[in-house]
C-alpha positions in Angstrom: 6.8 36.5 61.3 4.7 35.4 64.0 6.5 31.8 63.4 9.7 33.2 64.6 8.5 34.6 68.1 7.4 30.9 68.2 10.6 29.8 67.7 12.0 32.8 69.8 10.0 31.5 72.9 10.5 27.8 72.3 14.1 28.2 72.0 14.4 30.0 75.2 12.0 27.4 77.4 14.4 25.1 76.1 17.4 26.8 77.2 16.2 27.5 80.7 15.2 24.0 81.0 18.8 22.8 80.3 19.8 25.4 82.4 17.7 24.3 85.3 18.7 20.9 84.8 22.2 21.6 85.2 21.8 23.5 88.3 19.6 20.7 89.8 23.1 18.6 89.2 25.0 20.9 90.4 23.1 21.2 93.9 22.7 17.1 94.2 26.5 16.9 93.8 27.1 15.2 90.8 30.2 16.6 89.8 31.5 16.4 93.5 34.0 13.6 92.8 34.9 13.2 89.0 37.9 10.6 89.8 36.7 9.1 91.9 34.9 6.7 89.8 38.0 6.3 87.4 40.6 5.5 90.5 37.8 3.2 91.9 38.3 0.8 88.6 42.0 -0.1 89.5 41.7 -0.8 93.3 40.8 -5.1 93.5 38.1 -4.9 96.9 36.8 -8.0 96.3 36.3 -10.0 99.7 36.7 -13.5 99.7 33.2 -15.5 100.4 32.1 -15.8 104.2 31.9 -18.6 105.7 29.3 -21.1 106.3 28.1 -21.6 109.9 28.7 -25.3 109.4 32.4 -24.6 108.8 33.2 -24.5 105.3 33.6 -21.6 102.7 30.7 -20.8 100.8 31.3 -22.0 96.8 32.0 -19.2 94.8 29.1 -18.2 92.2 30.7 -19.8 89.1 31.9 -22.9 91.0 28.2 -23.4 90.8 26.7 -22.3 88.0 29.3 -24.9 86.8 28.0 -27.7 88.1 
């Protein structure tokens, strides 16, 4: 019997941990934008490489991993 009040207590520290957690998400604003990060995928941002002060475009990363 006494196991059980274990379990009883354990079970609820538990809970109120989960529940905590999920508050502490809640408050940093995790769930603020949930589609964002979905829409974000489709939109192509990529900027083209700046250029170098001696006047030519900087090689693009696999251009020189290539060589």
């Amino acid at each position: 019997m006494d196991e059980l009040l274990y379990l009883i207590a354990i079970a609820l520290s538990l809970g109120g941990l989960g529940l905590a957690a999920f508050l502490w998400a809640l408050k940093s604003g995790q769930f603020d934008d949930l589609d964002g990060a979905a829409h974000r995928v489709l939109f192509d941002d990529d900027l083209p490489p700046p250029a170098r002060p001696g006047g030519e475009a900087a090689k693009p990363a696999e251009a020189v991993r290539g060589q």
